[in-house]
DRENVO-566273 format. One record per residue: x, y, z of N, C-alpha, C in turn. Coordinates in steps of 0.02 Angstrom, whole numbers, padded with zeros to 5 digits, always signed. Last residue first. Layout:
BEGIN
XYZXYZXYZ...
end
This chain:
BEGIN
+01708+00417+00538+01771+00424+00510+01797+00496+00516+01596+00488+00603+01634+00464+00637+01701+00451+00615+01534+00494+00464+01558+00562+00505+01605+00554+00549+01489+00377+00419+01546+00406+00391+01579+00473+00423+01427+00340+00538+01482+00315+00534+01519+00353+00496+01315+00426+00497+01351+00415+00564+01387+00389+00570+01260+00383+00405+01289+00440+00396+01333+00449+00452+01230+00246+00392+01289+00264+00360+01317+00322+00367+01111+00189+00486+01169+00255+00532+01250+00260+00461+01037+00114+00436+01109+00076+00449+01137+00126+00491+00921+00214+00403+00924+00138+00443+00979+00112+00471+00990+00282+00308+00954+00295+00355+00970+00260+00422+01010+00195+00217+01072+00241+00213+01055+00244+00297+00869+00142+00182+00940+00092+00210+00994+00123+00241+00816+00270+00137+00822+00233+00198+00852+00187+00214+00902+00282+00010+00908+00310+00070+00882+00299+00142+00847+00171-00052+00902+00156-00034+00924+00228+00027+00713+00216-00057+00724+00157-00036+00798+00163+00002+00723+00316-00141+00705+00316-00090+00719+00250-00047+00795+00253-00252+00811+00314-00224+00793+00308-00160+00675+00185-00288+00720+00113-00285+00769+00180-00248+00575+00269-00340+00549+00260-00287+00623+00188-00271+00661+00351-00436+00650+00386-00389+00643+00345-00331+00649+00241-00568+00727+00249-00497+00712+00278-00443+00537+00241-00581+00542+00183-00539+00622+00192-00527+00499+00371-00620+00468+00342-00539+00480+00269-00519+00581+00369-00743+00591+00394-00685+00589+00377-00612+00507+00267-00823+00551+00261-00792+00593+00305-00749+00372+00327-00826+00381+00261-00787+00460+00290-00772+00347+00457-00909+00384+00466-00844+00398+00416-00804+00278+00406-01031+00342+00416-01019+00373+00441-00959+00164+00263-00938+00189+00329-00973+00254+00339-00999+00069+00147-00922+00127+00145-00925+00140+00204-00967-00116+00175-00929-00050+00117-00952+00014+00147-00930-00206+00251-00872-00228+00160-00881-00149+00125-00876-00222+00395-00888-00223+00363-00829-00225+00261-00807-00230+00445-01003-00309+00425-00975-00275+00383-00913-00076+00490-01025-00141+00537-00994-00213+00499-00969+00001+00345-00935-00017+00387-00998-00064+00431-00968+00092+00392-00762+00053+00342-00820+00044+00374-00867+00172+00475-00695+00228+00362-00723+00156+00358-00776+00106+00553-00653+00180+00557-00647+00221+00479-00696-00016+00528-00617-00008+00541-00688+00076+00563-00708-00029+00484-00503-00040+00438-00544-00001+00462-00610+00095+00509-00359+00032+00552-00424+00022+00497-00474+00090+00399-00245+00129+00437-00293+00070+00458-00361+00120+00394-00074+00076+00429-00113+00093+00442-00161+00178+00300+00060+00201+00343+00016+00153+00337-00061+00200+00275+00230+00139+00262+00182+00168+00295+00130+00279+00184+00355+00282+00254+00323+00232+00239+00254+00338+00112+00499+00302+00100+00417+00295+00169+00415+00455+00014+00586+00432+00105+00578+00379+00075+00505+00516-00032+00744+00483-00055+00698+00466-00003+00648+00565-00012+00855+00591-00003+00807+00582-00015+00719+00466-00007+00972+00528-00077+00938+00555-00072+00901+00396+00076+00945+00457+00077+01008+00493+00029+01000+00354+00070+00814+00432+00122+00832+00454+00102+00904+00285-00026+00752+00288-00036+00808+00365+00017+00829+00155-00046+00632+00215-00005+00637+00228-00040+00731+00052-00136+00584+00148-00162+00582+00176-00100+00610-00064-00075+00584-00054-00146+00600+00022-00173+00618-00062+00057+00563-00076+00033+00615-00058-00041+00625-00011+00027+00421+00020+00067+00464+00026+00051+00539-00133-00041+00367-00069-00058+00362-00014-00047+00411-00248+00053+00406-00230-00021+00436-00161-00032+00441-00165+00213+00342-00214+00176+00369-00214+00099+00398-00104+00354+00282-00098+00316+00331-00162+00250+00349-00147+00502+00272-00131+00483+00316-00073+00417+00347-00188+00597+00136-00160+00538+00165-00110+00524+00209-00182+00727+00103-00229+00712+00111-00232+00616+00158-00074+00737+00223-00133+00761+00198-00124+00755+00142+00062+00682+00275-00033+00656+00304-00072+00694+00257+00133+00801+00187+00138+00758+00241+00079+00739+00295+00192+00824+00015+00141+00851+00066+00160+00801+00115+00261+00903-00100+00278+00859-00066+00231+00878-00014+00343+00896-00291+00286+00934-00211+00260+00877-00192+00490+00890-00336+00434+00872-00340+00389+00901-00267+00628+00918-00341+00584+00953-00398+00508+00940-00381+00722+00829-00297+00705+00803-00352+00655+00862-00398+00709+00868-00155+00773+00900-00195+00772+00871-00268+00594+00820-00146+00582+00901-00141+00657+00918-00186+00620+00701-00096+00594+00712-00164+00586+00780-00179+00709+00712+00019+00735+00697-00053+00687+00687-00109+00622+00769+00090+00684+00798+00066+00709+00768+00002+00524+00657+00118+00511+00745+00097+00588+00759+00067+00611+00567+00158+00565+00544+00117+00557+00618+00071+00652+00631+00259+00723+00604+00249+00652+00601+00159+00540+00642+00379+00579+00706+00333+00639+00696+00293+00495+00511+00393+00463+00547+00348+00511+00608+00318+00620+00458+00463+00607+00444+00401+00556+00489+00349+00619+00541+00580+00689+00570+00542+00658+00524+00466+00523+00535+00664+00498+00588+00630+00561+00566+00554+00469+00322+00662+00522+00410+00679+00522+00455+00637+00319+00294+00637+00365+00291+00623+00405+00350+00656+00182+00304+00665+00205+00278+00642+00268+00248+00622+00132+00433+00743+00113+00383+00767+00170+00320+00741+00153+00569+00625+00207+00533+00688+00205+00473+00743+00034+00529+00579+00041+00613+00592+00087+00584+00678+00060+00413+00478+00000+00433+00525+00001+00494+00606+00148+00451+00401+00153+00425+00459+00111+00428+00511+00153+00461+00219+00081+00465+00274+00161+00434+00357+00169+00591+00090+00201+00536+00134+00153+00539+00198+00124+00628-00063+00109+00624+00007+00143+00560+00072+00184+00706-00216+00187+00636-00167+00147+00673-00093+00107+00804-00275+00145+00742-00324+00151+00674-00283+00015+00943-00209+00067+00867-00195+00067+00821-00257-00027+01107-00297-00035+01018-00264-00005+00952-00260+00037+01213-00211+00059+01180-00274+00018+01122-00253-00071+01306-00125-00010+01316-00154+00004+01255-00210-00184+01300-00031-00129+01318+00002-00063+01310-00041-00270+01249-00099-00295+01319-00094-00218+01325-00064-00265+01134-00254-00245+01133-00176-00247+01219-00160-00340+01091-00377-00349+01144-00341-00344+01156-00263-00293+00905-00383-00316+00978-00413-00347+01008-00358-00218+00781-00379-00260+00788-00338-00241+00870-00354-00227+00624-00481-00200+00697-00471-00265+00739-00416-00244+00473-00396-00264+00515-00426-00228+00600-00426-00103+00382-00311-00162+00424-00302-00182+00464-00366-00033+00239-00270-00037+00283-00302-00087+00325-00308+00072+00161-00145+00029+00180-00170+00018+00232-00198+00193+00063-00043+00180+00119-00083+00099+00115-00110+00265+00074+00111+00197+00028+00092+00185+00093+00044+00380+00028+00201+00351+00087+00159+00319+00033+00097+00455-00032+00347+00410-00042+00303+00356+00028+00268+00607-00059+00419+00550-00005+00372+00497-00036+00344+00679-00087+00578+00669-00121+00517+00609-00083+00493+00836-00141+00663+00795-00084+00644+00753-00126+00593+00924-00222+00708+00902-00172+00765+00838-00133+00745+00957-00323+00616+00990-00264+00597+00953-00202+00656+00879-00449+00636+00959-00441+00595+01011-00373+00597+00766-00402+00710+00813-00457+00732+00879-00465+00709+00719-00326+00606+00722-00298+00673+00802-00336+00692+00709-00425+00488+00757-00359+00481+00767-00322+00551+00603-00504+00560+00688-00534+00539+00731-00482+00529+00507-00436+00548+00538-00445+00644+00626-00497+00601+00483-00401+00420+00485-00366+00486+00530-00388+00540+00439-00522+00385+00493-00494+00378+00525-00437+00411+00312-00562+00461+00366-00594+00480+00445-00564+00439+00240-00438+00439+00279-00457+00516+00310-00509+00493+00218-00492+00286+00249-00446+00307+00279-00433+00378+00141-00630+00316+00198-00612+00298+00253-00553+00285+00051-00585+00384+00066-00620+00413+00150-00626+00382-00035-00511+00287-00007-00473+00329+00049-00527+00393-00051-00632+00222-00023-00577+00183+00012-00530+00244-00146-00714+00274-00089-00727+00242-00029-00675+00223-00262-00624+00276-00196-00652+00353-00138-00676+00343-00290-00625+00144-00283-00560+00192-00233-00558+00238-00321-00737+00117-00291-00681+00080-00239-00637+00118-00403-00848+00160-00348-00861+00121-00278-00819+00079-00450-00775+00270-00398-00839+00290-00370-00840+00231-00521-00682+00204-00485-00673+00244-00419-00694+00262-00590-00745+00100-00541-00711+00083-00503-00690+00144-00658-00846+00206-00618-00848+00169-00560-00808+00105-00744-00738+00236-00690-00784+00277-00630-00833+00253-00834-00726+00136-00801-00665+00156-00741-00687+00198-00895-00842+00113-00850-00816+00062-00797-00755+00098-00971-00870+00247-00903-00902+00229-00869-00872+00177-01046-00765+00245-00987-00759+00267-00952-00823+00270-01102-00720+00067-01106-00760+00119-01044-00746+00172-01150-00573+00001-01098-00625-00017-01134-00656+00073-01274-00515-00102-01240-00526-00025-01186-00553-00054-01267-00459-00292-01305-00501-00229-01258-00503-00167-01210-00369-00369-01262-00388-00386-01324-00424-00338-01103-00245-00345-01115-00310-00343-01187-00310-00351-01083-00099-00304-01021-00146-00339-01065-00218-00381-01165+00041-00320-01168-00004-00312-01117-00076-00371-01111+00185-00418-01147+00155-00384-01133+00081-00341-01037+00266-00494-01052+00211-00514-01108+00170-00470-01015+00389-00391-01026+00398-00485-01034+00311-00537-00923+00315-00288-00951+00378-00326-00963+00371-00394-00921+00129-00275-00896+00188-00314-00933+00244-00324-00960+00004-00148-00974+00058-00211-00943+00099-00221-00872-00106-00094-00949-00077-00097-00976-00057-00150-00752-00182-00047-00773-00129-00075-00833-00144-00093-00734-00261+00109-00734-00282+00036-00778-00203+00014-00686-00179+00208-00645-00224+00203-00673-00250+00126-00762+00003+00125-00731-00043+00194-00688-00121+00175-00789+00099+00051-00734+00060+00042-00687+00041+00111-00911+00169+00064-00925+00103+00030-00858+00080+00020-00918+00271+00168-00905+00278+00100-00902+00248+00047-00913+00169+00277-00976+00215+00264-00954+00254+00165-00768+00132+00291-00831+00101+00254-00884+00141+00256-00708+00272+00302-00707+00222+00236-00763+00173+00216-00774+00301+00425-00766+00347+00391-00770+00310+00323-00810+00139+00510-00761+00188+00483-00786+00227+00428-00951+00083+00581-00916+00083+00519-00890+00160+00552-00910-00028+00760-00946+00062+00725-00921+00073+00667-00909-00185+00712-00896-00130+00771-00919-00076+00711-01046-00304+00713-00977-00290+00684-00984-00214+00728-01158-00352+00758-01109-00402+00760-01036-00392+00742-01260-00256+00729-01211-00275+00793-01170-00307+00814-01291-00296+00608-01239-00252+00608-01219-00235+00684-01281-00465+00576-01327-00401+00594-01265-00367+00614-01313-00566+00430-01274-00531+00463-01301-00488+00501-01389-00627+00296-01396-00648+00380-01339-00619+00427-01244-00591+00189-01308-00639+00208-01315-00643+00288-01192-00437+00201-01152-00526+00204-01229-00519+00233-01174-00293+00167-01153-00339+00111-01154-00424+00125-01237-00267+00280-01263-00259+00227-01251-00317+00189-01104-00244+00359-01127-00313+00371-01188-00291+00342-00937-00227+00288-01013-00205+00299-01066-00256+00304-00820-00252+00426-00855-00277+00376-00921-00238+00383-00671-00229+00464-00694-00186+00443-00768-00192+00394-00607-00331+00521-00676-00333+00564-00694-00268+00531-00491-00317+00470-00524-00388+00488-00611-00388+00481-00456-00152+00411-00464-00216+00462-00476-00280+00452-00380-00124+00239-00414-00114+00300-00421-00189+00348-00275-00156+00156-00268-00093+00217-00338-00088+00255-00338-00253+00091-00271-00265+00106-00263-00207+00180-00462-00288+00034-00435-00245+00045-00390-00240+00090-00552-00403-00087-00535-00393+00001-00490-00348-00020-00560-00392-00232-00573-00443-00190-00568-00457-00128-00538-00246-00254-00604-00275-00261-00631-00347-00228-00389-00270-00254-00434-00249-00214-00504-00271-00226-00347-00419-00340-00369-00384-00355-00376-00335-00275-00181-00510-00326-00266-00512-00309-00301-00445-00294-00069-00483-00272-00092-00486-00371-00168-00488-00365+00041-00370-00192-00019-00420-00199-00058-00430-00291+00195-00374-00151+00156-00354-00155+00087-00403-00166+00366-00354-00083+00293-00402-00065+00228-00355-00109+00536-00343-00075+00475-00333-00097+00434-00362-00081+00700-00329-00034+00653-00353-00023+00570-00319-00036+00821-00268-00158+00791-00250-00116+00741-00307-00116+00896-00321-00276+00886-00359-00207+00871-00357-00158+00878-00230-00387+00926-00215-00327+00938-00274-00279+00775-00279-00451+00835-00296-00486+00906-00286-00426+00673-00225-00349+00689-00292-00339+00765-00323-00404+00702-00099-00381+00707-00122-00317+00716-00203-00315+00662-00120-00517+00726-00073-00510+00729-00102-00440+00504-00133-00483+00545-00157-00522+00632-00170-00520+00430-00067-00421+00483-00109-00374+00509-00118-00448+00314-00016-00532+00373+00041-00479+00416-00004-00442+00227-00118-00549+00273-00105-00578+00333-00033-00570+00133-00072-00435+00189-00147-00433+00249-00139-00485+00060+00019-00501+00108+00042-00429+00158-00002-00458-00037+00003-00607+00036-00016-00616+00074+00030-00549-00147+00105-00483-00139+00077-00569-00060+00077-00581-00253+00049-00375-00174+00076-00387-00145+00058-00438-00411+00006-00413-00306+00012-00418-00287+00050-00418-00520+00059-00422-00493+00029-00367-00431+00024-00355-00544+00083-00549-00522+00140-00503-00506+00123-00412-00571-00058-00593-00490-00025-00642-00481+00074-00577-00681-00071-00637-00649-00085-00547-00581-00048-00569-00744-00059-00744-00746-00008-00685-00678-00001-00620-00701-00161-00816-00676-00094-00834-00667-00031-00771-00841-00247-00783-00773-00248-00757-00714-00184-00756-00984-00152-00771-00923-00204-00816-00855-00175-00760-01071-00192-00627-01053-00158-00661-01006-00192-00722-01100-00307-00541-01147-00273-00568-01130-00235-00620-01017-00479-00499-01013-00381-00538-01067-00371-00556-00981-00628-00495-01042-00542-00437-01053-00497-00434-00914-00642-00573-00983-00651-00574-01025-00630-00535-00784-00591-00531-00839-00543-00578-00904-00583-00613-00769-00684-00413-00788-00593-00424-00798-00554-00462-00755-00799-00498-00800-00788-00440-00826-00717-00432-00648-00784-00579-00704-00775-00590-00763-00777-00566-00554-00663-00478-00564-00720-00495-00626-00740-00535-00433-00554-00563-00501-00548-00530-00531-00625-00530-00266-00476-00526-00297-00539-00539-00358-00535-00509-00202-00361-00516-00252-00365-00563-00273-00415-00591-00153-00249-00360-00166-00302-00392-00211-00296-00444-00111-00123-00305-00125-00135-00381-00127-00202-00412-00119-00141-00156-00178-00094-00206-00156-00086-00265+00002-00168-00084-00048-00201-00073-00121-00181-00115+00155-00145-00067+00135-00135-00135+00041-00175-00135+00315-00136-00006+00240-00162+00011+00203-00124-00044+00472-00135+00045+00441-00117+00001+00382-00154+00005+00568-00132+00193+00538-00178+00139+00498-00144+00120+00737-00123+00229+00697-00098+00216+00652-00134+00178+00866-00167+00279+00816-00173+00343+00744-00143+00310+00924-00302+00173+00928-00218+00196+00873-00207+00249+00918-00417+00139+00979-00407+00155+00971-00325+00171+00824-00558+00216+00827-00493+00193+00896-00461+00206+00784-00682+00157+00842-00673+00181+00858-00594+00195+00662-00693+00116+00687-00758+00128+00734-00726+00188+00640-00578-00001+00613-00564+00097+00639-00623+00142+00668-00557-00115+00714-00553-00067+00699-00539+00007+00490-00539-00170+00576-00541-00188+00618-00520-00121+00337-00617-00166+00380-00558-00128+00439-00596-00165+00154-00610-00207+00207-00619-00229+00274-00590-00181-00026-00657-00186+00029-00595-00197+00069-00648-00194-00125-00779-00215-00144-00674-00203-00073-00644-00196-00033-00884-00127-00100-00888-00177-00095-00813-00164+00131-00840-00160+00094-00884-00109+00040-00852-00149+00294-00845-00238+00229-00854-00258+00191-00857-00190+00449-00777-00239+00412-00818-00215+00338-00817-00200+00496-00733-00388+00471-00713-00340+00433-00764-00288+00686-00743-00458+00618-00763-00458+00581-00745-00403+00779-00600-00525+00764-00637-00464+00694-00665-00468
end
């Protein structure tokens, strides 16, 4: 299936959506423009912990399905997909005063507000401000675009089918020495039931738990913009965040394509299709038979 292109990301079968479920993929883009790494301080190599390393390549199997997809090719480093609008460090932009923007988030104070900052252990991203036209323009040309197109698939799967998912994947570093027992493989976020109906997160848990795999819920991940921005459950609207161990699909240094890819890309096209299962009430009908 060809993907329909817009500038920074890409989507399969959202035209017409034929399942109420859409796949979102906004943190492994790995197009950097040369604009943005002429503003690197660091080598490029670095940003490589900004990604969500080969997520995108997890739809794969989903989009051979005709599941509907969206993800983004434009780097994080170049604006940040899950956070606000107005998540700006106004440090980072020429002639800005920081009254001009609302109270930094937890994230941006950590240097990964709407344009990333800095990295632990690397320091400082960039070399000079950016202007706010540059910053406005990733906005307009990126950002709004993007989320603009997800509600709009959204409210077509609402509109077609009463119901409609959005599971917005992402991948996480192995996350070592959990004190309370095995450390999670996946984390499913519903921003602690804000997000979505309880029945998708525990439909998510279950069936990777009956796969073998550990399974956490909001913790360490929650959930963030994304979530907040599209979920709408009283409308039926639901997003759900899903957390997958890096080192589950990649090689050991964590860069390329492992021997467990092809697993995590039936697992996560699995999940999928059980929420359709979900979504449609198949179970409810077939009982009713």
């Amino acid at each position: 299936m060809a993907p329909t292109d817009i500038d920074g990301f890409a989507s399969w079968g959202t035209e017409n959506p034929s399942v109420p479920v859409l796949l979102s993929v906004p943190h492994a883009g790995r197009d950097y423009p040369p604009e943005l790494l002429d503003a690197l301080r660091l080598p490029p190599a670095a940003l490589v912990r900004l990604e969500d390393r080969y997520a995108d390549a997890l739809t794969r199997r989903c989009v051979a399905l005709g599941y509907p997809v969206i993800m983004a090719r434009r780097a994080r480093a170049w604006i940040d997909l899950n956070r606000d609008e107005e998540d700006i460090d106004a440090e980072m932009v020429q002639g800005a005063l920081r009254s001009d923007y609302p109270t930094p988030g937890v994230k941006q104070r950590g240097g990964l507000g709407l344009i990333p900052r800095r990295l632990s252990g690397e320091g400082e991203l960039w070399k000079r401000q950016f202007t706010l036209d540059e910053v406005q323009h990733r906005i307009l040309s990126f950002h709004r675009p993007y989320h603009e197109a997800v509600a709009d698939v959204l409210e077509q799967m609402r509109r077609r089918f009463g119901v409609a998912i959005l599971l917005d994947l992402h991948s996480m570093p192995p996350i070592r020495g959990a004190a309370s027992g095995p450390a999670p493989q996946f984390v499913v976020g519903d921003r602690f039931g804000k997000s979505a109906a309880s029945r998708y997160a525990e439909l998510l848990i279950t069936q990777l738990q009956a796969h073998g795999f550990n399974v956490a819920l909001n913790h360490p991940y929650a959930g963030a913009y994304i979530l907040r921005r599209h979920a709408r459950p009283c409308a039926n609207i639901h997003a759900i965040q899903l957390e997958v161990d890096r080192s589950l699909y990649l090689d050991p240094d964590l860069r390329h394509p492992g021997v467990g890819f092809d697993r995590m890309d039936t697992m996560i096209s699995a999940l999928v299709s059980a929420l359709v299962d979900e979504a449609l009430g198949s179970d409810a009908l077939i009982a009713a038979e």
